[in-house]
C-alpha positions, -999 to +999 in steps of 0.1 A: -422-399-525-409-365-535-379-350-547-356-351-522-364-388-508-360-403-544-326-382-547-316-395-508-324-428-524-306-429-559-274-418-538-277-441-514-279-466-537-250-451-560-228-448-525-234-485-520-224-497-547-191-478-548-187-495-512-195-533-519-176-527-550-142-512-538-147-544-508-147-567-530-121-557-554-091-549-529-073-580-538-077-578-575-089-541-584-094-548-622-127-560-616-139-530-595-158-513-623-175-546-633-181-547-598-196-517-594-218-524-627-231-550-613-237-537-579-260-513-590-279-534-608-282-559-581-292-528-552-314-514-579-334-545-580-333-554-547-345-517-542-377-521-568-392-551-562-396-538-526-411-510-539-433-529-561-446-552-537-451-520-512-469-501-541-492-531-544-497-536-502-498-496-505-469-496-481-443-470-490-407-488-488-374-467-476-345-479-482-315-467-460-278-478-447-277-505-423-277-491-381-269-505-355-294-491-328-285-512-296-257-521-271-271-549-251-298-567-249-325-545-229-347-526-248-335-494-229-296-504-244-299-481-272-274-454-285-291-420-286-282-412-325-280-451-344-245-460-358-242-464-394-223-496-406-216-484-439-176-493-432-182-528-420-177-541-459-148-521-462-128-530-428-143-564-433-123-566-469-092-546-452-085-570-421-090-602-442-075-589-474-095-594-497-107-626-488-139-621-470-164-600-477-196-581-460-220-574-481-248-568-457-250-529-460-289-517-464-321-520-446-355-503-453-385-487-431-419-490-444-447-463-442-488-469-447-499-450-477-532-427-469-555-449-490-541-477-468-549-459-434-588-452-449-593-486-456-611-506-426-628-537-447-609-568-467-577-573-472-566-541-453-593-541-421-561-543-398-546-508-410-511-513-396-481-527-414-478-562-398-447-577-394-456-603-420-460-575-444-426-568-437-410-600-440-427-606-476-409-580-490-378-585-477-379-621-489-390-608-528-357-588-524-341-620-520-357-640-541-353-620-571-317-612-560-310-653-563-332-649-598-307-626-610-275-646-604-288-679-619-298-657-651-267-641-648-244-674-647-265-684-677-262-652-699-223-658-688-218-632-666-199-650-636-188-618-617-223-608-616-237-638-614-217-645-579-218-611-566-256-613-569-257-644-550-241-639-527-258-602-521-287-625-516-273-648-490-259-621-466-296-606-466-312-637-453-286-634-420-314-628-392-290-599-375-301-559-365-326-545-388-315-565-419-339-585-443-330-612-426-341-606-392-374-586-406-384-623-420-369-646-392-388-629-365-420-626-380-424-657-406-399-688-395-412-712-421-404-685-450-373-677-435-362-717-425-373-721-467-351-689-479-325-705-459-322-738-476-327-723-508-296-703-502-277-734-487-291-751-516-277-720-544-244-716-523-229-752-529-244-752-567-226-722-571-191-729-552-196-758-582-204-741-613-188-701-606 
């Protein structure tokens, strides 16, 4: 990556977290810069372990606001430019005030490396990014987003610990071009196992947070 994609990136990452945080804090806004704390550090990590898992398939990983790219369901029923969804958590938090929020607001492209493309043997004889590819690191994102709210809830950090969950859970929604959908249409076992992991994490933490 060069300068101005790991710029594009930081800010996008920075801008989302102002986002989920304002969403989630219009019915009590003490908590917004707690929020916002722990919203970059929960985007951050979600962020790098799909890097690190791209480094390591030699996939590059760029991460970008959620789009929505289609009107219907023929593959022709597209919109010429793709519609950022950036507001969704915002409206979302407006309409129900404050009482439900979206927190489904990134996705991410991936891009073969060159040392990927020469390879034609082993691991890499098939040179394209598969689908499953895809879906693994979408689910790390996941996986170490639920990691971070049980350490969080143990460390005593509630807000965080909650805000990372549920982060977590509105990524495994198989809808557009979220993490979700990149696993569910690709790798149904993993996905059908994130799932009940997250059903599993949910009630444990409507319980304990």
């Amino acid at each position: 990556m060069n300068i101005k994609e790991i710029t594009s990136e930081i800010f996008i990452i920075l801008l989302a977290s102002l986002v989920l945080a304002i969403s989630v804090s219009l019915d009590n806004i003490s908590i917004v810069y707690a929020a916002g704390i722990s919203f970059l550090i929960i985007i951050g990590v979600n962020v790098l372990i799909k890097k690190i898992i791209g480094y390591f398939l030699e996939i590059e990983v760029r991460t970008k606001f959620w789009s929505w790219y289609q009107y219907g369901f023929r593959t022709d029923s597209h919109f010429k430019k793709p519609l950022p969804m950036v507001w969704i958590p915002l409206l979302a938090s407006l309409i129900s005030k404050g009482i439900f929020w979206w927190l489904a607001i990134l996705e991410f492209d991936v891009v073969p490396k060159t040392e990927r493309v020469a390879k034609r043997h082993g691991l890499y004889r098939f040179t394209q990014v598969t689908e499953g590819h895809i879906a693994w690191i979408a689910a790390w994102g996941i996986i170490l987003n639920f990691a971070l709210g049980i350490i969080g809830y143990i460390a005593g950090f509630e807000l965080f610990a909650k805000l990372s969950i549920y982060f977590a859970a509105w990524s495994i929604i198989p809808l557009s071009n979220l993490d979700g959908a990149k696993i569910f249409f690709s790798r149904r076992g993993l996905w059908t196992t994130l799932f009940i992991i997250t059903i599993i994490i949910l009630g444990w933490g409507w319980t304990v947070i």
